[in-house]
C-alpha positions as CSV (number, residue, x, y, z in Angstrom):
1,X,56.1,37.9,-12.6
2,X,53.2,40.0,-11.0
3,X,51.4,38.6,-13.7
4,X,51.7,34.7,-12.4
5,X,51.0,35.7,-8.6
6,X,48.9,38.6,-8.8
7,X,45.2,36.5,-9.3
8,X,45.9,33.9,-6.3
9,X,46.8,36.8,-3.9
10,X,43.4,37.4,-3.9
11,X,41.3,35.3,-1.0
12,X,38.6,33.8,-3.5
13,X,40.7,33.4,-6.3
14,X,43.4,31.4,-3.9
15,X,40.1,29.4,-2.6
16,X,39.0,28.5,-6.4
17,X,42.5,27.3,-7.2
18,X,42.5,24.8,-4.1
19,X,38.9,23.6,-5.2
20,X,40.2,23.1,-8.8
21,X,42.8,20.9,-7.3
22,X,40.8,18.8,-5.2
23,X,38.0,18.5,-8.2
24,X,40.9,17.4,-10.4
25,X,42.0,15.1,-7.8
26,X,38.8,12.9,-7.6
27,X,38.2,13.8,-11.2
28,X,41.4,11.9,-12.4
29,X,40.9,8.6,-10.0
30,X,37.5,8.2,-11.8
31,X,37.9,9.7,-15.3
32,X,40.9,7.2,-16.0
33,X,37.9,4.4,-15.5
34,X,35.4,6.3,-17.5
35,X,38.4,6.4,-20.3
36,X,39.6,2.7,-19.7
37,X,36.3,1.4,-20.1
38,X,34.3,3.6,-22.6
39,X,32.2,4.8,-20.6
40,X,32.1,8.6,-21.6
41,X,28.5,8.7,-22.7
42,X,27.4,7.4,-19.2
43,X,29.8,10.0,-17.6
44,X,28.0,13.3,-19.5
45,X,24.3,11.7,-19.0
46,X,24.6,11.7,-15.4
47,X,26.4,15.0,-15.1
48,X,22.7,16.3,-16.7
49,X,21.2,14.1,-15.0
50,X,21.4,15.7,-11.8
51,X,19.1,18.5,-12.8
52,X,16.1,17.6,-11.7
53,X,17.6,16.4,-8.0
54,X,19.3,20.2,-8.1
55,X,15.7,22.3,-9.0
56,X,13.4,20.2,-6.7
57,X,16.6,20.7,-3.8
58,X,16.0,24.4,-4.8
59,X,12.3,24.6,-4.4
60,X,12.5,23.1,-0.8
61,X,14.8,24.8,0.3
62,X,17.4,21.9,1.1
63,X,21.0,21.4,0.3
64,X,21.9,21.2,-3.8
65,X,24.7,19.3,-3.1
66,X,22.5,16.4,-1.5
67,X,19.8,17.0,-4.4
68,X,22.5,16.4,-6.9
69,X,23.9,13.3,-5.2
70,X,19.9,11.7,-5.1
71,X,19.7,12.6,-8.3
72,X,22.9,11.2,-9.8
73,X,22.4,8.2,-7.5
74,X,18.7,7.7,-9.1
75,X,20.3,7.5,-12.6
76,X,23.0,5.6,-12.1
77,X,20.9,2.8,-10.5
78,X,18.4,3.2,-13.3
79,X,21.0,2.8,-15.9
80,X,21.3,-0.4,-14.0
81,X,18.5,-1.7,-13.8
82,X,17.5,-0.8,-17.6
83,X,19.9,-2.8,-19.1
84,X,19.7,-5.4,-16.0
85,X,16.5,-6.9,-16.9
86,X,15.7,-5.3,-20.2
87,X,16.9,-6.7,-23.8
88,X,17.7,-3.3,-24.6
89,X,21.7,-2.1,-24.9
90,X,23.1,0.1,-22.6
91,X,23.7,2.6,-24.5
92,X,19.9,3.0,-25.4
93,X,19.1,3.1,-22.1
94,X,21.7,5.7,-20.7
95,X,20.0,7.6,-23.8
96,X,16.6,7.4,-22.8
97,X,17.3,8.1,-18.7
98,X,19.3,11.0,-19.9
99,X,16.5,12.5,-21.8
100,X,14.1,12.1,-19.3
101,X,15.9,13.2,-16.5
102,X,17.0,16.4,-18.3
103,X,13.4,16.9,-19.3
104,X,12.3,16.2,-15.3
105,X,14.9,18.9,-14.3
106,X,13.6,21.2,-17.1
107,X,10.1,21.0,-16.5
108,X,10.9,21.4,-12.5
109,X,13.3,24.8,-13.4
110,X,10.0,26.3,-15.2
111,X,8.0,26.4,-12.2
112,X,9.5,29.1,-11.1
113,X,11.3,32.2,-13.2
114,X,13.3,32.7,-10.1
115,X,15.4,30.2,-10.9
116,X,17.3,31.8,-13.8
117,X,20.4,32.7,-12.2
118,X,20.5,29.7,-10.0
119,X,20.1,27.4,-13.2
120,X,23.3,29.6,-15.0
121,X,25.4,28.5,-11.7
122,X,24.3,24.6,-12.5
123,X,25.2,24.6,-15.4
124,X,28.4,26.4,-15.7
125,X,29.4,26.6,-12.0
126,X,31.5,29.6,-10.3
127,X,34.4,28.4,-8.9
128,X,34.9,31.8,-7.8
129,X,32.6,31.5,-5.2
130,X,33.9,28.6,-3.9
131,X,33.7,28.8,0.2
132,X,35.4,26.9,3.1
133,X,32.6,24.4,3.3
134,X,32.8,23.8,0.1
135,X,36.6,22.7,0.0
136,X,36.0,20.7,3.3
137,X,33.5,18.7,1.1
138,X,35.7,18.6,-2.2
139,X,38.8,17.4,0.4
140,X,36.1,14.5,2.1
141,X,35.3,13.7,-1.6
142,X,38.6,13.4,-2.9
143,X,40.1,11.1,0.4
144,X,36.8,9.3,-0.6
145,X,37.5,9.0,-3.9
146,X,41.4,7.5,-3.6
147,X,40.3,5.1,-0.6
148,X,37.4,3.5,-3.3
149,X,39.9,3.4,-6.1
150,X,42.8,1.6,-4.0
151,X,40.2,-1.2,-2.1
152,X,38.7,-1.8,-6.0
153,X,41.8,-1.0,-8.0
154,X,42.4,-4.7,-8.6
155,X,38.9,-5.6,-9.3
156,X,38.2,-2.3,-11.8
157,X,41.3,-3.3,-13.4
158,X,39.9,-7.1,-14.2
159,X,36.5,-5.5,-14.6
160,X,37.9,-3.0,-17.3
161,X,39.8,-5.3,-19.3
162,X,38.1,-9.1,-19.3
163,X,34.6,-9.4,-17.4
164,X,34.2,-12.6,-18.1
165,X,37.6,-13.1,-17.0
166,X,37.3,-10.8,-13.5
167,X,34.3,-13.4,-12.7
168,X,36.7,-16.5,-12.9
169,X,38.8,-14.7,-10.5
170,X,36.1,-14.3,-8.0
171,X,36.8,-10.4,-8.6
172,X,32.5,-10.0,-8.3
173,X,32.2,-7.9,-11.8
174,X,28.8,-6.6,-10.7
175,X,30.1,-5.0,-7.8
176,X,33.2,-3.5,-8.9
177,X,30.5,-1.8,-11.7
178,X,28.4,-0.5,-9.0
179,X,31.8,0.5,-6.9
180,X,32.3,2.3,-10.6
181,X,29.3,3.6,-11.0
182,X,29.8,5.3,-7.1
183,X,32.8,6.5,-7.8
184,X,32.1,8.3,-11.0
185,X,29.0,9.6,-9.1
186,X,30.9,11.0,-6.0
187,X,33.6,12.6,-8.8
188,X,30.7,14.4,-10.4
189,X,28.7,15.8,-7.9
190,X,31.9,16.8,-5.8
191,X,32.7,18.9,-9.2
192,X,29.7,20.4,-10.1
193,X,29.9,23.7,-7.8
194,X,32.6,24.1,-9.4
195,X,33.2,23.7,-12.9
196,X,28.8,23.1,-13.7
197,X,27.4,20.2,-14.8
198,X,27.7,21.4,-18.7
199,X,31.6,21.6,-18.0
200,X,32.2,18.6,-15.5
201,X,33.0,16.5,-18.2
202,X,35.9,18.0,-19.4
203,X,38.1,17.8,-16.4
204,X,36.6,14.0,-15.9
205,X,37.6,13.2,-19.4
206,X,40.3,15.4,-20.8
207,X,43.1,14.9,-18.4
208,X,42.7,10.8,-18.4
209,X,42.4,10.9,-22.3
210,X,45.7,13.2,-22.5
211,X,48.2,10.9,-20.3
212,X,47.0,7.3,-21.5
213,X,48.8,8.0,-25.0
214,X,51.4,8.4,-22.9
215,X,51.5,5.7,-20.2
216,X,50.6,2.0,-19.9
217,X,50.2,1.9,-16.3
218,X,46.8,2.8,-14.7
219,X,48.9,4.4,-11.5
220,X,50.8,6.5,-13.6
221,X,47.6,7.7,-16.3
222,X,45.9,8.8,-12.6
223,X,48.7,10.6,-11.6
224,X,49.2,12.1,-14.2
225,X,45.8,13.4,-14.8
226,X,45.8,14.9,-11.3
227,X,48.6,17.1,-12.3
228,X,47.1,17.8,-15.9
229,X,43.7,18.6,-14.7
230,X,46.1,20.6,-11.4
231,X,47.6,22.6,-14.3
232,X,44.6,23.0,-16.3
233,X,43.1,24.6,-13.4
234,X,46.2,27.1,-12.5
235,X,45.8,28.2,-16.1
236,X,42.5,28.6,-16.5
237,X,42.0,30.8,-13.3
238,X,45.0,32.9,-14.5
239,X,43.6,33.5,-18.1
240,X,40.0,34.0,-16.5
241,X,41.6,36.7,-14.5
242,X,43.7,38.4,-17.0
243,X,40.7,38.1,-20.0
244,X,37.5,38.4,-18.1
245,X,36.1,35.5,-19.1
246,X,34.2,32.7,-17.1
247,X,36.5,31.0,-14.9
248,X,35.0,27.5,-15.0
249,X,34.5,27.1,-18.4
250,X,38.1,28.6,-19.2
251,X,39.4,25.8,-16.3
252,X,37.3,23.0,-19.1
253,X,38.5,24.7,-22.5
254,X,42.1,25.0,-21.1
255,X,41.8,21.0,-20.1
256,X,40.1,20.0,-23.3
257,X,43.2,22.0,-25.2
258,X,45.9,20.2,-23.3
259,X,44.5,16.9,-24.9
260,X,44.7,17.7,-28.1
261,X,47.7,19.2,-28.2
262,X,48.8,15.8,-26.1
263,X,47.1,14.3,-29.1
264,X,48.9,15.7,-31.5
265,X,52.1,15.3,-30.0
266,X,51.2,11.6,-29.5
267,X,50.8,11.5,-33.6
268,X,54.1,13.3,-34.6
269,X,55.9,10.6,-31.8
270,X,54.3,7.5,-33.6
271,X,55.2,8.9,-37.4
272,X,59.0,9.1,-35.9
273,X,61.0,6.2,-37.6
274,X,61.6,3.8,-35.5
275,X,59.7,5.0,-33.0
276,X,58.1,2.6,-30.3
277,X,54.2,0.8,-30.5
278,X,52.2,3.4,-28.7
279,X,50.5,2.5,-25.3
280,X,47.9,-0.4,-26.1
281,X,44.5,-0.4,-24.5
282,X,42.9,-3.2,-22.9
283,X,43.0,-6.4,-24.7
284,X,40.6,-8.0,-26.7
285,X,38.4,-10.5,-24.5
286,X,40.0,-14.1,-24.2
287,X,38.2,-17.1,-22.8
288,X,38.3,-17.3,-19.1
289,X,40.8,-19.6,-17.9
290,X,40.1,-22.4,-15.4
291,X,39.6,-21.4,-12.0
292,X,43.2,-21.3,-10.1
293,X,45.0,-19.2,-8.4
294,X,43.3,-16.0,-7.7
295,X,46.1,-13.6,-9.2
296,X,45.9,-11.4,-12.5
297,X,48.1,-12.5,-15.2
298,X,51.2,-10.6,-15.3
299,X,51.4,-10.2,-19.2
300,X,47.9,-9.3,-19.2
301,X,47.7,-6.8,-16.6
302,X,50.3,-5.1,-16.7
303,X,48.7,-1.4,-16.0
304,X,48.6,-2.9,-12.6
305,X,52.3,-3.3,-11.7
C-alpha cells in the first residue's frame, strides 16, 4: 500500500491534496448552479476572462489573485449589462465579452516575453506549489461559498427552475442572478492557482454533471460533487505522481472521466426493464400563480426538501 500513501507523505504534495479539496468544495456549491441552469458557456468565458486582470496584475507588480477577481468581476457585470439593455441574446454577448477579454489579456501577455512561464501557470495552474496562504484563501473561499449558497438556496432554486415564477414569490430573480453570478465568480478565481483557468472548468462542471443523473435533490447533487471532485482530486495527484504527468490537468481529466463513466452507467440503469424514470430536470416554465403565500410548491420543488 506504499503506493496509496507514499505521494501525500510528501509536504507539497499533502498541501495540493488539501487545496484540491477545498477547490472542489466551492467548486461543487456553484457548478451544481452552472449545471441546473445551463449556464456552462458563461462558466468557461469567465474562467478566460480573467486573463487580462492576471497580466496587467503581473506587470504592476500586485497580487494575481486580486487581478483575477477584477477581472472576472468586470465580465460578469458586462455579461449583465449586454444583455440588460441590449436586444441581443445572452449567449451572443457572453461570446463577444469572451473574445475580447481573451484578446485584452493576450495583447497585455505580449508586452513582455517574460511572461512565458507565468502565462503556462494561468493557464494550467500548479497545484503543486500550492502554499499556506494559498489554502487560507481557498478555506475563506470555500466558508464563503457555502454561507452564499445556504442564504440564496431558496431563491437560486426558484430562480433556476421558473423566473417568472421566483418573481411572484418576491424571491427578487435579478438578485439571486447577480448572488449567481458572485458565486460562480468567487468558485473560479479561488480555483485557478490551482487547477488554471484552461482546466477550472472541469472540476466546476464534471462533478455536478456526474451526480444529477443520479439524484433529484440539489442538497444531495452538491454533496455529492464535493466528494466526486474530493476523489477526483486524490486520484489525480496519485497518478500525477506515479506517471509524471501534470498534476492539474490529470486532477481535470480524472474528473471529466468520472462523468462519463457516471454517464454511462446512468444509460445501462435506464435500458434495465423496469427500471425507474431517471432524475428530471427543472420543469418546463408554467404561468405564475397569483400572489399568495410566499412558499415554493412542494410538487414543484422538490430538489429543495
Amino acid at each position: 500500500m506504499d503506493w496509496l500513501t507514499e505521494p501525500f507523505a510528501v509536504s507539497f504534495v499533502a498541501r495540493a491534496l488539501l487545496a484540491g479539496l477545498l477547490v472542489a468544495s466551492a467548486c461543487a456549491l456553484a457548478g451544481t448552479w452552472v449545471v441546473l441552469r445551463g449556464m456552462a458557456f458563461l462558466g468557461d468565458a469567465m474562467s478566460h476572462g480573467m486573463l487580462p486582470g492576471v497580466a496587467l496584475a503581473s506587470l504592476l507588480g500586485v497580487s494575481l489573485f486580486l487581478g483575477a477577481a477584477a477581472s472576472a468581476a468586470a465580465m460578469a457585470l458586462g455579461v449583465a449589462a449586454v444583455t440588460r439593455w441590449s436586444r441581443i441574446s445572452q449567449d451572443t454577448g457572453i461570446g463577444l465579452l469572451f473574445v475580447g477579454m481573451l484578446s485584452l489579456g493576450v495583447i497585455i501577455v505580449s508586452y513582455s516575453q517574460s511572461f512565458a512561464v507565468d502565462l503556462t501557470g494561468f493557464l494550467f495552474g500548479d497545484v503543486l506549489a500550492a502554499r499556506p496562504r494559498d489554502l487560507l484563501v481557498l478555506a475563506l473561499a470555500a466558508a464563503a461559498a457555502a454561507a452564499v449558497s445556504l442564504l440564496g438556496h431558496r431563491a437560486f432554486v426558484a430562480l433556476a427552475f421558473d423566473p417568472r415564477k421566483a418573481r411572484t414569490l418576491g424571491l427578487r430573480p435579478r438578485l439571486a442572478h447577480a448572488a449567481t453570478l458572485g458565486l460562480v465568480t468567487l468558485a473560479i478565481v479561488a480555483s485557478f492557482h490551482v487547477v488554471g483557468t484552461l482546466l477550472v472548468f472541469g472540476l466546476l462542471i464534471a462533478p455536478p454533471a456526474a451526480m444529477a443523473l443520479w439524484a433529484r435533490r440539489i442538497p444531495v447533487v452538491m454533496l455529492g460533487a464535493a466528494l466526486i471532485g474530493s476523489a477526483a482530486t486524490f486520484a489525480g495527484l496519485l497518478v500525477s505522481w506515479h506517471l509524471g504527468t501534470a498534476a492539474g490537468a490529470t486532477i481535470a481529466a480524472v474528473a471529466v472521466v468520472v462523468f462519463f463513466l457516471s454517464a454511462l452507467a446512468a444509460r445501462l440503469r435506464d435500458l434495465r426493464p423496469g427500471a425507474a424514470p431517471p432524475p428530471s430536470g427543472p420543469p418546463p416554465e408554467q404561468p405564475p400563480e397569483p400572489a399568495g403565500p410566499r412558499t415554493i410548491p412542494e410538487q414543484e420543488y422538490e430538489c429543495t426538501r
